[in-house]
N, C-alpha and C positions, 0 to 999 in steps of 0.2 A: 504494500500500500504506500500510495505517495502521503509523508504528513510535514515536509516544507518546499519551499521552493528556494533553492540558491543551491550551491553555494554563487554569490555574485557582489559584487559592490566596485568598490576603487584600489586600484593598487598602483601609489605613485614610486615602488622599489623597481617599476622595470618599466619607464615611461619610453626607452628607446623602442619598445614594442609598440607601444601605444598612447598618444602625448593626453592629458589631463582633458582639454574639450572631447576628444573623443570617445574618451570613456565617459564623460556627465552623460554626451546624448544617450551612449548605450544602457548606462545606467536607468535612467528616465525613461527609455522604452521598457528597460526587464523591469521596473517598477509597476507600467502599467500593466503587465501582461501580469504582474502577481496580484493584481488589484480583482483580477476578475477568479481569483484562486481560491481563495477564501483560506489562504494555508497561512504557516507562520514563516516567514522571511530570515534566511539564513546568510548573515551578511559578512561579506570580506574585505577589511578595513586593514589596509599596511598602507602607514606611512600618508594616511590621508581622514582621518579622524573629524577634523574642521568639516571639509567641504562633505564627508559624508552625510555629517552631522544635518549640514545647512540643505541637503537633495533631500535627505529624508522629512525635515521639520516641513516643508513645503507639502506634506502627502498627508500628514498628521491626521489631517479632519476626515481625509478621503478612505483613509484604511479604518480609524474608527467604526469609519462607517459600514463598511463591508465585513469585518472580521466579526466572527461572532464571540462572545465571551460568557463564561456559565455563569454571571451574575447579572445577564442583561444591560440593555444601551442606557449608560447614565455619563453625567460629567464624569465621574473616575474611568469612564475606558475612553476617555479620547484619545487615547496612545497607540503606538505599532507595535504588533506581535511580531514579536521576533527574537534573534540572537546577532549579536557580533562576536563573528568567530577570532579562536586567537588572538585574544585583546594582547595589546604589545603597548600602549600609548599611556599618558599622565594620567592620574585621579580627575581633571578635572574633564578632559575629553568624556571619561567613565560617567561621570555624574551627570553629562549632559544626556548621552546615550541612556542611562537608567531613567532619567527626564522623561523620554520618550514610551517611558513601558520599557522596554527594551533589557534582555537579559546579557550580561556578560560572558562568552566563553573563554577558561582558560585550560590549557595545556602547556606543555614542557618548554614552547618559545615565549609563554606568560611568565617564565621565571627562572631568566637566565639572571636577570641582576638583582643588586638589593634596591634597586628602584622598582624593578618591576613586584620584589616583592611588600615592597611598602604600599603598592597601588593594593596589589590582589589582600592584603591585610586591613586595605579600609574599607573593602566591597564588600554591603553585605552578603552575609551569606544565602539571602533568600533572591538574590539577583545574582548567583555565579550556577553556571552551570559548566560541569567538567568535560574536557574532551580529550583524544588523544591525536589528533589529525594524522594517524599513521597514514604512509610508512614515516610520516616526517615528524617534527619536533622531539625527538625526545629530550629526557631529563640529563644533562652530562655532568662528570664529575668537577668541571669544572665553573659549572652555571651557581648561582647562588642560593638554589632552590636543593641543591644534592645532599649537604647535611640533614636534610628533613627526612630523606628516605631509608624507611625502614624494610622495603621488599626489596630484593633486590633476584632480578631475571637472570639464569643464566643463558647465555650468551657463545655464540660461534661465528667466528670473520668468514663469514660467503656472500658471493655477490647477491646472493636473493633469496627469498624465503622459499621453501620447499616441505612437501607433507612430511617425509622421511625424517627432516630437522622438527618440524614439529611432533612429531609422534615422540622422538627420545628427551623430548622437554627441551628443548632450545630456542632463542630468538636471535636472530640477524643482529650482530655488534652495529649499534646505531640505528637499529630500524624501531619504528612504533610500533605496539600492535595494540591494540583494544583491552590487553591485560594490563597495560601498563596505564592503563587509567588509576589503577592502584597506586601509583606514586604520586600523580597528581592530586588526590585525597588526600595522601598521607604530606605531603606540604602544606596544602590547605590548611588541613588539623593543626598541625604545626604551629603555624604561622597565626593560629588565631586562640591556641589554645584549646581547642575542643580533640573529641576522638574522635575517632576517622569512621566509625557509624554514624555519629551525628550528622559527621560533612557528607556522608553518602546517601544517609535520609534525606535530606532536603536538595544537596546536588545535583542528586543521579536520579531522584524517587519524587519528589514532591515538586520542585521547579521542572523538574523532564515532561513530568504528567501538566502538569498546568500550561506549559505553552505549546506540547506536543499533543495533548488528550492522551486515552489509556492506551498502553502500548501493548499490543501483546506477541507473547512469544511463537514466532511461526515457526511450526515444524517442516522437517527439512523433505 
């Protein structure tokens, strides 16, 4: 089942691809195509926070409007359903994007420094939802985020992941996988004081259901 639409937004790290007007127009058109979705908007924000900020507040009224919410259309849902994936940018970027409804994702490139973990230590915790963006971000020994982790994966250098690696408990040196969502809790917890159930109740359980609806587990 489809339950968002993106991943999509701005990314000013590789503008030799594609220069900043051309992405707004593209943007503004994947916006209106998500308008008629009724889904929650999975956003990708590197290195363009502001202007993202400033295409979205422009939609505010219009998504309100279409996005259904379980407590019904009042002043508090005039906001965007959705996520900004891999948040990387300042508290005050954060605060603006929570302004909007808008949930926080973080993973392994959410807390490579002690900036970024002084950002994800003032979110709360009922606006962060966990990711792992494998195969990419992971958590490295020398990010600022790595004292916090208490699992640690074992690991084998191959170019690529493989069932055979998987079956004898191994993961790709440097690769993400979906398990290593567990270190991204266990920083979290960390970082705020709480245990790493708590941060998974409301991370992965309670904020996943609220802007995702109930998820269920489809068999294979």
């Amino acid at each position: 089942n489809v339950i968002a639409i993106g991943e999509f937004g701005l990314d000013y790290a590789r503008l030799h691809f594609c220069p900043k007007e051309i992405q707004h127009v593209g943007f503004r058109a994947q916006l209106e195509v998500a308008l008629v979705t009724d889904l929650p908007l999975y956003l990708h924000n590197r290195e363009s926070g502001e202007d993202l900020m400033e295409i979205l507040s422009e939609y505010t009224d219009r998504f309100a409007r279409c996005q259904k919410y379980p407590d019904g259309d009042n002043a508090e849902n005039r906001r965007i359903r959705g996520i900004v994936h891999s948040f990387d940018e300042s508290l005050e970027i954060a605060k603006k994007f929570l302004s909007l409804g808008l949930y926080i994702g973080i993973n392994g490139c959410s807390l490579k420094t002690q900036q970024n973990l002084d950002v994800v230590k003032d979110i709360p915790l009922e606006s962060l939802i966990l990711e792992t963006d494998c195969p990419w971000c992971d958590i490295r020994p020398t990010h600022a985020g790595f004292s916090y982790i208490q699992t640690i994966f074992p690991c084998k250098k191959e170019k690529q992941y493989n069932k055979d690696l998987g079956k004898m408990g191994f993961c790709v040196k440097n690769r993400t996988e979906p398990c290593h969502v567990a270190q991204v809790a266990e920083v979290v917890a960390g970082l705020k004081g709480l245990k790493v159930k708590e941060v998974v109740d409301i991370c992965c359980g309670k904020n996943v259901c609220e802007l995702f609806g109930k998820l269920e587990k489809r068999s294979k």
